[in-house]
N, C-alpha and C positions, 0 to 999 in steps of 0.2 A: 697581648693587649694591656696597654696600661692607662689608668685613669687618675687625673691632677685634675684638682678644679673642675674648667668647664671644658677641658681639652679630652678627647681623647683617642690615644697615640696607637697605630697597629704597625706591627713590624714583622716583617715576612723576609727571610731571603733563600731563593732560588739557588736550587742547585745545578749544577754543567756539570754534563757528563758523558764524552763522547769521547770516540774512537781515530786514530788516521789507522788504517790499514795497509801495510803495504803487500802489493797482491804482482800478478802475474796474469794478463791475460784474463780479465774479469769478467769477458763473457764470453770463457770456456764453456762450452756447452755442455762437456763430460763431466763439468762440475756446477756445486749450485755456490760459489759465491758469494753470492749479495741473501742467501737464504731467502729466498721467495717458496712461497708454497700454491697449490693451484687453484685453493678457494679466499684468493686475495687480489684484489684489484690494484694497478699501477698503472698509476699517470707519471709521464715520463717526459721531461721538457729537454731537448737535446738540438746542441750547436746545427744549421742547416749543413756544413759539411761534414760535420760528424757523421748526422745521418745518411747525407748520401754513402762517403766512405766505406761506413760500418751497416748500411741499410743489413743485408742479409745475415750477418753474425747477430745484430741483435734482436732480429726479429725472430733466426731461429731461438735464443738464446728465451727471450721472452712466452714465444708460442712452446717451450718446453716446460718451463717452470712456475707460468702465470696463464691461468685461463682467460683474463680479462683486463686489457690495456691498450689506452691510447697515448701513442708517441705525437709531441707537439715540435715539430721543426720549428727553428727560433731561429734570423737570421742575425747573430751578434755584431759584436763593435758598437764603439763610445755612441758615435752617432743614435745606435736603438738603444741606449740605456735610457730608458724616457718612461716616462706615464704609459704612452699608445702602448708600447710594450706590455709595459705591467699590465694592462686592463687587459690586452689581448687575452694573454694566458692565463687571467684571473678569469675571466667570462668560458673560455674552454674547460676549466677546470672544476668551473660551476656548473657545464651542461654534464660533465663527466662522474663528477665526486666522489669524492673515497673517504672513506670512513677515517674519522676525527684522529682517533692514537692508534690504530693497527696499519694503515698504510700511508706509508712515507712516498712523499713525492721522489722520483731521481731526477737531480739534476744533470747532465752529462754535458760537456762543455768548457770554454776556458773561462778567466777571472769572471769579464762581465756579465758571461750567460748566469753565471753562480750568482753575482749580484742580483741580477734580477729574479733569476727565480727565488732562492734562496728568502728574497722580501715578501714574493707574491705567499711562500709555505708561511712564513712568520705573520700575513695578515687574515688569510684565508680562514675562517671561523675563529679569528684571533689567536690561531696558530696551530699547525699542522706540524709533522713529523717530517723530517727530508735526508734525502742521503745525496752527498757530493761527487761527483765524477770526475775529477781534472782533466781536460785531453789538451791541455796545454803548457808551458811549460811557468808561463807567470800563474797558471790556478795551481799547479803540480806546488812551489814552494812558496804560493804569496796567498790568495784568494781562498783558498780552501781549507785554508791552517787555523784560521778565525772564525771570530762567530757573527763580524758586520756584515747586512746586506745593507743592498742601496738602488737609487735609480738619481740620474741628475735631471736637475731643476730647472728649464732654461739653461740657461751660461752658467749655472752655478754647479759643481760637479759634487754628488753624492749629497743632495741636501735632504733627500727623504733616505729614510732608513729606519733600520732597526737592528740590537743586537737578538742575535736564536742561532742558538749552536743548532748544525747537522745531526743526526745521531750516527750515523758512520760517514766518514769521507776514504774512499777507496783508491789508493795512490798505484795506477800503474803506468808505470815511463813506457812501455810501447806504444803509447798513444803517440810519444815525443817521436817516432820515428819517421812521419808523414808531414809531421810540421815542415812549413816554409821556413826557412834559414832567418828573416828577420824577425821569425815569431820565436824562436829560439834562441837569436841573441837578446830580445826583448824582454825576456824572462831574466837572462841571466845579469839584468841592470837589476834587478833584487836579490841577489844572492850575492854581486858585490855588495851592495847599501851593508846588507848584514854584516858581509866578512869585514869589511872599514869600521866598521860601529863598535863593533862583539868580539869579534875570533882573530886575531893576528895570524895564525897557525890556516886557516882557512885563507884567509888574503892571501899568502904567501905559495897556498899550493893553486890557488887559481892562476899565479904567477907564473908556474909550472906546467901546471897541466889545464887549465881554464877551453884555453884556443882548441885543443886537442877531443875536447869533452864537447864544446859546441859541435866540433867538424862531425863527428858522431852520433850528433844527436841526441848527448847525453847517454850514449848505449853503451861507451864502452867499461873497463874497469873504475879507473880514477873516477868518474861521475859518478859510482853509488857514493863514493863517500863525501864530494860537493853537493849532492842532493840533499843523501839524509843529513849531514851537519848544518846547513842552511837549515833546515826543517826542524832542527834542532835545538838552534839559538834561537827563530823566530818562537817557538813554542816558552822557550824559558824567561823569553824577552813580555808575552801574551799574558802565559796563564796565571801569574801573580795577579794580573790587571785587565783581566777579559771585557768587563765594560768601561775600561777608560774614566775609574775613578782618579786615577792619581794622571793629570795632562801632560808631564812628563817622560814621555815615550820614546827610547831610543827610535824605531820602529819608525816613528814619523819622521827619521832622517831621510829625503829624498824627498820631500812631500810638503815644503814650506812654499818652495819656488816653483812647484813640478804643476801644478795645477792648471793652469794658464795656457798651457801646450798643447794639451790633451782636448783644450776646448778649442781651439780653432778648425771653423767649420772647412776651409779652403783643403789645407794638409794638415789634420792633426796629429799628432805623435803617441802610439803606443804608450800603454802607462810605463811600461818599464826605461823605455826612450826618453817620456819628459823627465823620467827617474834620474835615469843616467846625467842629463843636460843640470838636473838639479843639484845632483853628485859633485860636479865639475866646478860647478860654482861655489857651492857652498864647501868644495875644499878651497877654494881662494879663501873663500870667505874666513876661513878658519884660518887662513898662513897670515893675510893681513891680523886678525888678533892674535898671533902666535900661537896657535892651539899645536899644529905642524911645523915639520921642517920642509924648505926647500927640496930635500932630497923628497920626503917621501910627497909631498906635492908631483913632482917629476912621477914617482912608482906610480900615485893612483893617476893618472893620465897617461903613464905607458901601458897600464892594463886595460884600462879601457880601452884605448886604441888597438889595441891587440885582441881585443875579445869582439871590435867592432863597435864598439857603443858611442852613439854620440856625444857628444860635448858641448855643442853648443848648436842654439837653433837661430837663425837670422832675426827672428821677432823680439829678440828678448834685448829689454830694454831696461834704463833702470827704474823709470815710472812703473812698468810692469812688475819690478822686480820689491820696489817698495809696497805697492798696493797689494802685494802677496804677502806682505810680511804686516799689513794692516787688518789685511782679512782673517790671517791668523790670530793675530790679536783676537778678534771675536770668536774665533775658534775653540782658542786655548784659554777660553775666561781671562780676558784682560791680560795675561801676559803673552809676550814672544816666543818663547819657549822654544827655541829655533836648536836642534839639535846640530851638532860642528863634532865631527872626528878628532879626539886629542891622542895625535899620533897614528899609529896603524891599531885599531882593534880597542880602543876603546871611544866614550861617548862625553859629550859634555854641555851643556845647556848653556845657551846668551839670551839674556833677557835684555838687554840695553844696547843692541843693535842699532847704529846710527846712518843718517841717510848717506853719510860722508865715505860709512865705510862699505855700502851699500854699491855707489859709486868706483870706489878704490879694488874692491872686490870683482866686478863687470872690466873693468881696464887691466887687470889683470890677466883673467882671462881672455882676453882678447888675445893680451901679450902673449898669451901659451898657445892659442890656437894659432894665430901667424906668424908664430919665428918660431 
């Protein structure tokens, strides 16, 4: 606390401090993993097929370790990332309660279940304790790595939120084994974003071994090391700037153009899908300023096609494509701050994006997608 004149100034900063774990079958029941003991109560917000899925593992898992819990099936997807949501499982959570700092909510689920709940712990007696579950493969290397929760706003995606670290997020890829095939290439539009922005050396082995790591579901050898190295560079890319002081964020490469996708009510696109679409473009984007060569334009659109990822969605227009890059404006305080791949594996900022080349960027890609 300091005092001038008639001002006077207090300054506090918080400390983050948590955990990823990578585990193995988290609700072995021979073991106590998550460290529950039996005079502790757990509320537990978990994906609806997760629960069907995992219904009887985790209920033994729970009825061993914890006297007293109720499991909240939550049906996800963009669609229920909303308010009705939040209040849902803030009102159960209220009939249920768990005491203030000794029990942590679980969340169990992929990105968006995480978002939401995730928001409800950070508001619930103006913040509660939570532990992460990934059973997907976009919250396994993207959603659960952070400390943002969110719900969206109307048409406006992620406009409530808040930053609140987890106190553990428990990483196990058998969850990845049941996943559907496009929830798996869906993840894997963020771990290329990384590998194009960050790692050369990871771009290169996705090139190799990417297709082979999907077809497996991420189970076989080469995916431990695309998982944890993803999991990797996004940490190193985060923990300098965990609340997004500095608006500079390689991290939001995928995410200038990708918003708009994700909110069409008809068919909307996976986050990692609009990811991809926004990938494709904003590598044009980057060849028209020079950022790239021709060739490796060609590389990052022979992996994605290879790895399945889209590239381009029929809606995408370039009035769409400008007023993304308007919105960011207000996003990014006044400037564009539009991240563009310079080369393979590293990152570089344009602040003076023009409509012209906005335009020249969309015909481009056109170009690459039919011929």
């Amino acid at each position: 606390m300091k005092i001038a004149k008639n001002i006077l100034k207090i300054s506090f900063e918080k400390r983050v401090d948590y955990s990823l774990i990578f585990c193995e079958d988290v609700f072995d029941e021979t073991k106590n993993i998550l460290n529950f003991d039996m005079g502790s109560k757990r509320f537990i917000i978990v994906d609806s097929f997760i629960a069907d899925k995992y219904h009887d593992k985790i209920h033994k898992y729970l009825a061993k370790f914890t006297s007293n819990y109720k499991i909240i099936p939550v049906e996800a997807g963009e669609l229920n990332k909303n308010i009705d949501t939040f209040l849902y499982i803030a009102r159960e959570l209220a009939e249920f309660d768990v005491d203030r700092r000794n029990e942590p909510i679980i969340v169990i689920g992929g990105g968006v279940l995480m978002d939401v709940g995730n928001f409800v712990a950070s508001c619930y007696r103006r913040g509660v304790p939570h532990i992460s579950i990934p059973t997907t493969l976009m919250g396994y290397v993207d959603a659960s790595v952070g400390i943002k929760t969110g719900i969206n706003l109307d048409r406006h995606k992620n406009r409530l939120g808040t930053f609140d670290s987890p106190q553990f997020v428990y990483l196990d890829r058998s969850f990845l084994k049941t996943l559907p095939k496009r929830h798996i290439i869906n993840g894997t539009g963020e771990i290329v974003k990384i590998a194009l922005i960050k790692n050369a050396k990871l771009f290169e082995y996705l090139e190799s071994f990417g297709k082979n790591a999907i077809d497996s579901n991420f189970q076989n050898e080469e995916s431990s090391y695309i998982l944890n190295q993803s999991i990797i560079d996004i940490v190193e890319e985060l923990e300098p700037n965990l609340f997004e002081d500095n608006l500079e964020r390689c991290v939001d490469f995928g995410h200038t153009f990708s918003l708009p996708f994700e909110m069409i009510k008809e068919s909307p696109l996976l986050h990692g899908e609009a990811v991809a679409v926004d990938i494709a473009y904003s590598a044009c984007l980057a060849l028209v300023r020079n950022h790239i060569s021709e060739n490796q334009l060609q590389r990052i659109f022979n992996l994605m096609q290879c790895l399945g990822l889209p590239c381009f969605h029929p809606n995408i227009t370039s009035e769409i494509l400008w007023e993304s890059v308007q919105e960011r404006i207000n996003h990014r305080s006044g400037f564009q701050r539009i991240p563009l791949p310079q080369g393979l594996g590293k990152c570089i900022f344009a602040n003076d994006v023009t409509k012209k080349e906005i335009d020249s960027s969309l015909n481009l890609l056109r170009n690459v997608m039919y011929h």
